[in-house]
C-alpha beads as a LAMMPS data file, in Angstrom:
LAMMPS data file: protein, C-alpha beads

221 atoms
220 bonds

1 atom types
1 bond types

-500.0 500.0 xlo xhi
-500.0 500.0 ylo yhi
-500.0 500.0 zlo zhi

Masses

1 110.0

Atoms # bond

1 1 1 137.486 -106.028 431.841
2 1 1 139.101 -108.270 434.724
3 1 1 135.039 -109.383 435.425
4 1 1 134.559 -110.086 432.085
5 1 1 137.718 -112.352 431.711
6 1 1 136.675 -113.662 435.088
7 1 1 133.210 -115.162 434.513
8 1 1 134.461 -116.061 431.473
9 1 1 136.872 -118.415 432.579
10 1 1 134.897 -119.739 435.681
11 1 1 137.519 -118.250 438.088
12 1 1 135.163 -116.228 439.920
13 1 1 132.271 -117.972 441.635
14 1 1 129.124 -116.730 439.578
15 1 1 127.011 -116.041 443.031
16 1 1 129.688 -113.846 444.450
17 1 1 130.764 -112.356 441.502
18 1 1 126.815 -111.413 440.782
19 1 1 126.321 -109.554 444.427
20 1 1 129.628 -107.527 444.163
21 1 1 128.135 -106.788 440.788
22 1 1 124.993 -105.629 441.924
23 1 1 126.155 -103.435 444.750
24 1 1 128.402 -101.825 441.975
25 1 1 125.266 -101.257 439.510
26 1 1 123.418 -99.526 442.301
27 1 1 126.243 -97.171 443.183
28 1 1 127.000 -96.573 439.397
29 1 1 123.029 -96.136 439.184
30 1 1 122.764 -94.095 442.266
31 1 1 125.798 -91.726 440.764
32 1 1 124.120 -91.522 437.410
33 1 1 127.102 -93.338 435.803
34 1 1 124.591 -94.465 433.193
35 1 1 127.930 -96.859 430.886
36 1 1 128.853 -98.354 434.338
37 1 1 125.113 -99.046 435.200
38 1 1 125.045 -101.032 431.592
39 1 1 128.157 -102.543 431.710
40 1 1 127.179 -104.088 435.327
41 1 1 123.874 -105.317 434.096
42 1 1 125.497 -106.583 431.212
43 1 1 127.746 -108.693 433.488
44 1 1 125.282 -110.028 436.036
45 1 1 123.176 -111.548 432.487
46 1 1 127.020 -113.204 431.445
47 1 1 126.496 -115.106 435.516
48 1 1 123.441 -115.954 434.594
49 1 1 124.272 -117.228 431.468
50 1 1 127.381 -119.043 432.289
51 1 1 124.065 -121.172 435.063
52 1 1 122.351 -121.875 432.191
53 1 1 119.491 -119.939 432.909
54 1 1 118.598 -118.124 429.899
55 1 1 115.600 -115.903 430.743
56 1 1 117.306 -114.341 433.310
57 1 1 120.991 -113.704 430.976
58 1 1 118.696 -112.946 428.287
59 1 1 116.528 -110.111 430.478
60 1 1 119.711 -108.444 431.916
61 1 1 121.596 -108.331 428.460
62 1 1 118.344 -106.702 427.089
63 1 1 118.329 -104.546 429.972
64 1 1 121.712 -103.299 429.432
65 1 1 121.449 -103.139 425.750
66 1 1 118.621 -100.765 426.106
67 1 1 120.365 -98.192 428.391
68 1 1 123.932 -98.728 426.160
69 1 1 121.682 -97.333 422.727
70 1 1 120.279 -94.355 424.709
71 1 1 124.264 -93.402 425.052
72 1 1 125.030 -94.779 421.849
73 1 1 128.144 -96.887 424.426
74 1 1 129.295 -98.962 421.030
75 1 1 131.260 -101.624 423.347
76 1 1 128.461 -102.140 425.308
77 1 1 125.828 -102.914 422.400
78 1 1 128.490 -105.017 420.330
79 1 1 128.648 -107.527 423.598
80 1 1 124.819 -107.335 424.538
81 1 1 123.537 -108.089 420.970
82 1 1 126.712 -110.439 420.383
83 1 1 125.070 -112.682 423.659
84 1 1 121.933 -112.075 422.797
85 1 1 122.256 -113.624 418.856
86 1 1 124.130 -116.873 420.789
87 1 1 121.009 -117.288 423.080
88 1 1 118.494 -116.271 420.175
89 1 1 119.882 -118.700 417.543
90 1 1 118.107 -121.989 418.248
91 1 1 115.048 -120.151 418.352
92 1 1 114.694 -117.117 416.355
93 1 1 117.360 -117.589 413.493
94 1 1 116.218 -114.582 412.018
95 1 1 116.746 -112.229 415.202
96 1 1 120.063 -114.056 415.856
97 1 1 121.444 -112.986 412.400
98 1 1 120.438 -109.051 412.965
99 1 1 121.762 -109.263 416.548
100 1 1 125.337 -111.072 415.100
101 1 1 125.923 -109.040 412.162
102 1 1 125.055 -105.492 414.213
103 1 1 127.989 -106.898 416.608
104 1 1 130.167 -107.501 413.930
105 1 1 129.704 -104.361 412.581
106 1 1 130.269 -102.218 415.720
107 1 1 133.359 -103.794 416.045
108 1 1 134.776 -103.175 412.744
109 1 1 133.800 -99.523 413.265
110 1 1 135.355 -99.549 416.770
111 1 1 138.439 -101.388 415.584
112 1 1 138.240 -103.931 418.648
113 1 1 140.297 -106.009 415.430
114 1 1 141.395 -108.914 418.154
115 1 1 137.568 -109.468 418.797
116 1 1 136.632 -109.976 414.725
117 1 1 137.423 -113.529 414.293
118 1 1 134.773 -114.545 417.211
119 1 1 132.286 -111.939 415.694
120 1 1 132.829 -113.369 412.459
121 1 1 132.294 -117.051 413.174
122 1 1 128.988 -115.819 415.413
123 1 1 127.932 -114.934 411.835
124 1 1 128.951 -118.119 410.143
125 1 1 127.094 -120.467 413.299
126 1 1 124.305 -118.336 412.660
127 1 1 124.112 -118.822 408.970
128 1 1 125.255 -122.008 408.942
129 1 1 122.087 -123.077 411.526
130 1 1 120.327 -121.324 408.457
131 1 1 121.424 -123.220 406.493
132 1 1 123.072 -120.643 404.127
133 1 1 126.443 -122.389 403.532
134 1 1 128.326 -120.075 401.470
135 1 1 127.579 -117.234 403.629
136 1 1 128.439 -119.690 406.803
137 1 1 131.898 -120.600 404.606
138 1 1 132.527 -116.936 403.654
139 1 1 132.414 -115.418 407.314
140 1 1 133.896 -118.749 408.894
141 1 1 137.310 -117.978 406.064
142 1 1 136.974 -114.484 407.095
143 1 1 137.061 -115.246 411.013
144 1 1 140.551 -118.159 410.446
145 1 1 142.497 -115.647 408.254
146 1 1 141.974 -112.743 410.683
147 1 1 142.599 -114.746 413.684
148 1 1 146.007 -116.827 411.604
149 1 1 147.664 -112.886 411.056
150 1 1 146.883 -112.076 414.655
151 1 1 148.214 -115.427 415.868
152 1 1 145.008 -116.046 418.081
153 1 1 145.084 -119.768 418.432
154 1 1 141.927 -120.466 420.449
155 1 1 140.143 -118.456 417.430
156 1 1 141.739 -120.756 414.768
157 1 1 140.622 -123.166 416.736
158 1 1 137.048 -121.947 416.887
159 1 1 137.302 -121.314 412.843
160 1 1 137.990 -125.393 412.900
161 1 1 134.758 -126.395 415.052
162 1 1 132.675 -123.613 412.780
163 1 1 134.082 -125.416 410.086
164 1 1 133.357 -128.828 410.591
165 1 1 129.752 -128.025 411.113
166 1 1 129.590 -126.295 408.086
167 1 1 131.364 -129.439 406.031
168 1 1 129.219 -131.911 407.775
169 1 1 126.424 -129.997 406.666
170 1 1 127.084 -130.020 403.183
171 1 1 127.878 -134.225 403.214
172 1 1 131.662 -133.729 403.356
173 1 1 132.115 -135.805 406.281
174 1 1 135.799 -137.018 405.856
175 1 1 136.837 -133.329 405.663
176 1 1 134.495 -132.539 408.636
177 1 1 136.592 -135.221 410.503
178 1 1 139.964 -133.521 409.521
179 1 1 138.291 -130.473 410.810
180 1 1 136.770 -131.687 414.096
181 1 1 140.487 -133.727 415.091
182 1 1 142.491 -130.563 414.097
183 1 1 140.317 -128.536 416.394
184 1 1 140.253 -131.619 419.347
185 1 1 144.197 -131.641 418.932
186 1 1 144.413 -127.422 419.620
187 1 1 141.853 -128.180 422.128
188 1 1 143.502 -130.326 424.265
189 1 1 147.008 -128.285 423.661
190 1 1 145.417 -125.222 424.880
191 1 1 143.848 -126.839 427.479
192 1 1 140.081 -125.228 426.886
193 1 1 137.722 -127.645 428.268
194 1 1 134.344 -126.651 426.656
195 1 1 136.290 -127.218 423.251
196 1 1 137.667 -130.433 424.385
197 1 1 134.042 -131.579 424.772
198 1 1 132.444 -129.534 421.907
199 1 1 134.972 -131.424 419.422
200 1 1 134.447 -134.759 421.041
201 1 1 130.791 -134.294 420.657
202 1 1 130.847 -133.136 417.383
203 1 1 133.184 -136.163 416.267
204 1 1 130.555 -138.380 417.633
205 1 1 127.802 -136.563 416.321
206 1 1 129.572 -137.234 412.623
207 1 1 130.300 -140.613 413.349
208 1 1 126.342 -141.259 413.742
209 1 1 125.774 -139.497 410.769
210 1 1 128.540 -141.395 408.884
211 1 1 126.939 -144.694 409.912
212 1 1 123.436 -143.973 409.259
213 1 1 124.451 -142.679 405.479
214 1 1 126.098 -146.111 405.348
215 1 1 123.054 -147.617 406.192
216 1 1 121.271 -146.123 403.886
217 1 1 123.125 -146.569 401.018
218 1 1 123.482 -150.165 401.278
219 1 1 119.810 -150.242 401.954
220 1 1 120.232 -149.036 398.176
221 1 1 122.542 -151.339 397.028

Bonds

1 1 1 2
2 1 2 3
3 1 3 4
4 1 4 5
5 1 5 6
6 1 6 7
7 1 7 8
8 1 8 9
9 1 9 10
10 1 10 11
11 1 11 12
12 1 12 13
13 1 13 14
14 1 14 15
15 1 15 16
16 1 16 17
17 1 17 18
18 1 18 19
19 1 19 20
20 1 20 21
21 1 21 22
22 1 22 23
23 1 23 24
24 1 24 25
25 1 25 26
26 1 26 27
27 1 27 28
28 1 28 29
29 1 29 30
30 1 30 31
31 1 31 32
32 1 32 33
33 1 33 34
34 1 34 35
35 1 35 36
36 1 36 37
37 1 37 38
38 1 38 39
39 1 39 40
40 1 40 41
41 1 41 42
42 1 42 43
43 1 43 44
44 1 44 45
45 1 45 46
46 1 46 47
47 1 47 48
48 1 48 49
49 1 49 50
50 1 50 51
51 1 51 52
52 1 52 53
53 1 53 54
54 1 54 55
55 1 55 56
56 1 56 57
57 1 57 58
58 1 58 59
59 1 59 60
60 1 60 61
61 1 61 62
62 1 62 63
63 1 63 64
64 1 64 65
65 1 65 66
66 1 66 67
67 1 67 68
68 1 68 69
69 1 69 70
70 1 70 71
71 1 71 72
72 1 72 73
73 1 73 74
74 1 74 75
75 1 75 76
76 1 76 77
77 1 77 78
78 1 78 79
79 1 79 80
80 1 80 81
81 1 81 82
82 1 82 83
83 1 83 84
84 1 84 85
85 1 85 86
86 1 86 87
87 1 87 88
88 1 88 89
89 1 89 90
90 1 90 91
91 1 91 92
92 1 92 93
93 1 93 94
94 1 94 95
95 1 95 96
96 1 96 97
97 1 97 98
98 1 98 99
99 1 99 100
100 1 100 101
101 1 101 102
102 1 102 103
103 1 103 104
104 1 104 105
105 1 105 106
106 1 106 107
107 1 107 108
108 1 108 109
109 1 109 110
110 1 110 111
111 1 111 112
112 1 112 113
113 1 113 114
114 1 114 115
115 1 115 116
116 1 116 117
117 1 117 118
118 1 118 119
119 1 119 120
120 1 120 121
121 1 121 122
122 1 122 123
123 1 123 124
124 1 124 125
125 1 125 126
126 1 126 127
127 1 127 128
128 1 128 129
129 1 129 130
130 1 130 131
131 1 131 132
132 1 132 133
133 1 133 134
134 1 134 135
135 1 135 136
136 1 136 137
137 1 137 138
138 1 138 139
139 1 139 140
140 1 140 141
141 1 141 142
142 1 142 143
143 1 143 144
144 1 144 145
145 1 145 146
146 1 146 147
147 1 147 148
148 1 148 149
149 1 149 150
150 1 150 151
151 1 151 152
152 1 152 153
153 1 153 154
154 1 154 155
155 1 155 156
156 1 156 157
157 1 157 158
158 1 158 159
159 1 159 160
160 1 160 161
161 1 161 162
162 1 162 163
163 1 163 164
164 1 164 165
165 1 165 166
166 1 166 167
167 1 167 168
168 1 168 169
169 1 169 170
170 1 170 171
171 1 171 172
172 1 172 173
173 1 173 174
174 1 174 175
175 1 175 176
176 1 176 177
177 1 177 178
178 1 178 179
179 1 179 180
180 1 180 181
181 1 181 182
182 1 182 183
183 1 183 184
184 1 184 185
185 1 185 186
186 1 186 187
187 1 187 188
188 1 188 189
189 1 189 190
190 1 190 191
191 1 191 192
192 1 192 193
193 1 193 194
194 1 194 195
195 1 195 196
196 1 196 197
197 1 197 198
198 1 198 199
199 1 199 200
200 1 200 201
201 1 201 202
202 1 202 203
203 1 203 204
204 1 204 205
205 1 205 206
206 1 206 207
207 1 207 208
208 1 208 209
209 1 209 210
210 1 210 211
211 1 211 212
212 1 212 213
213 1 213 214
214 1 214 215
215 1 215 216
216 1 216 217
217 1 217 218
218 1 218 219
219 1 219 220
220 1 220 221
């Protein structure tokens, strides 16, 4: 798990951490260590990911998704398709919903219960680029009240963001504010850069939107 947590967090240079991965998915390989082989290919596609380049994240997660369902390795499927629904969902809503919800669901068998609020708000982003609110609502509620009992504050946090988009969606723009600043303030008291910038964005996003409604409805008026 320490390579997971690793690229993750950036604290591992993704070149380096991708050859010492390699060299250990050709001795896993060469041993016939079939879960190690996935779990390696798994990681080089998170690298890969983390660079941006999708083809290449998106190849190795299918890669290691394929030998994970020949062993039936549960784990290993509920990360691949969990990756594979983020990098899916711009393009192929429909594949990033089957992907999200077969992750959630191999987690709830599992019992991995500190991973279910991030499964559950994959769900809701994926619904909610949909454009199938309630659902988006329903898993996002889901995803805050598992992650408030567990005390996982990055994951409330998360709930907030999924939130917001889903308010902002439906016109409720004041309450998406309250939503995007209450997940800016966690943000920056946690310290999690990408969330820092994701709320800031989505704040300004809002504010365009906000303006542009005005516009319009004095255009009316």
């Amino acid at each position: 798990m320490h390579y997971y947590q690793n690229i993750q967090k950036g604290i591992q240079g993704y070149a380096e951490a991708r050859t010492t991965l390699q060299q250990a998915h050709e001795l896993y390989a060469g041993l016939g260590t079939t879960e190690g082989a996935a779990q390696t290919l798994f990681y080089i596609g998170l690298t890969y990911e983390r660079e941006d380049d999708e083809e290449k994240a998106r190849a190795y997660y299918q890669q290691a998704l394929e030998i994970a369902r020949s062993y039936d390795y549960k784990w290993i499927i509920s990360e691949a398709t969990r990756h594979l629904s983020g990098l899916a969902m711009q393009k192929d809503a429909d594949l990033a919903l089957r992907y999200a919800l077969e992750s959630l669901r191999l987690r709830s068998e599992i019992g991995f219960k500190r991973t279910l609020p991030a499964a559950h708000l994959l769900v809701s982003a994926v619904y909610t680029q949909r454009k199938e609110l309630d659902a988006a609502l329903e898993h996002c509620q889901q995803g805050r009240h598992l992650a408030e009992e567990m005390g996982l504050r990055s994951a409330i946090m998360n709930s907030l963001l999924t939130l917001g988009e889903i308010q902002q969606q439906q016109a409720a723009f004041e309450e998406a504010q309250a939503s995007f600043e209450a997940a800016a303030q966690m943000a920056q008291e946690l310290k999690i850069a990408y969330a820092i910038s994701a709320a800031q964005n989505s704040l300004e996003q809002l504010a365009r939107q906000k303006a542009q409604r005005k516009l319009e409805l004095d255009k009316h008026n």
